[in-house]
N, C-alpha and C positions, 0 to 999 in steps of 0.2 A: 161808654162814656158816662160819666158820674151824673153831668149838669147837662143839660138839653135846653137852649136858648129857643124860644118862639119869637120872632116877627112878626105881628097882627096889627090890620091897618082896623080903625075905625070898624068898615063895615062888617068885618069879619068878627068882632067881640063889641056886643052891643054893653053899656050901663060899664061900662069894665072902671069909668071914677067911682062908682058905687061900693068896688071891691073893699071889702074888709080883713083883709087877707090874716087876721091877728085872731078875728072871730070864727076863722075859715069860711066868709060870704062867698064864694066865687059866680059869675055870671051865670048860666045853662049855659049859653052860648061857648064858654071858654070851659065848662064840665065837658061839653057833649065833644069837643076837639079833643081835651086829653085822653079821653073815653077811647073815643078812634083810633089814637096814639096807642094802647095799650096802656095808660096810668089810671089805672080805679083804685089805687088805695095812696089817698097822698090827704097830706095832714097839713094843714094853713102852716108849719113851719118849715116846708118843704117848698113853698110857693114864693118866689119875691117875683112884684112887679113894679114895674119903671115904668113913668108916662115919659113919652117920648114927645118933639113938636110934633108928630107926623107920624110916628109908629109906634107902638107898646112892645116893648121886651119882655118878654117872659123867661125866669128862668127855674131850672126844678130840680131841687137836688136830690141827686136817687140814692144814697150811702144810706138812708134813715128807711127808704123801704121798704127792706127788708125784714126790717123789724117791727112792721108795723104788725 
């Protein structure tokens, strides 16, 4: 699968308004998840995220990983 959607409530990814995702800012919190995922080379234009009322969608598109 190309795109892998995250689900993360609140506690689970702390500052995540913070995200700067244009600068590649990403939380620890939300590095040390994709980490565990297997994603250690991923570049702020591989990252969108969505603030949800209740949930944050993460999504990541892996087609550019390869070439990182």
């Amino acid at each position: 699968m190309l795109v892998r959607t995250y689900r993360l409530n609140q506690k689970t990814v702390r500052a995540l308004d913070d995200v700067c995702v244009d600068n590649g800012w990403w939380p620890s919190a939300l590095v040390d998840l994709l980490v565990r995922d297997g994603l250690r080379r991923l570049r702020s234009g591989d990252l969108c995220i969505r603030a949800q009322p209740v949930m944050y969608e993460i999504e990541i598109d892996e087609r550019g990983m390869n070439n990182v």
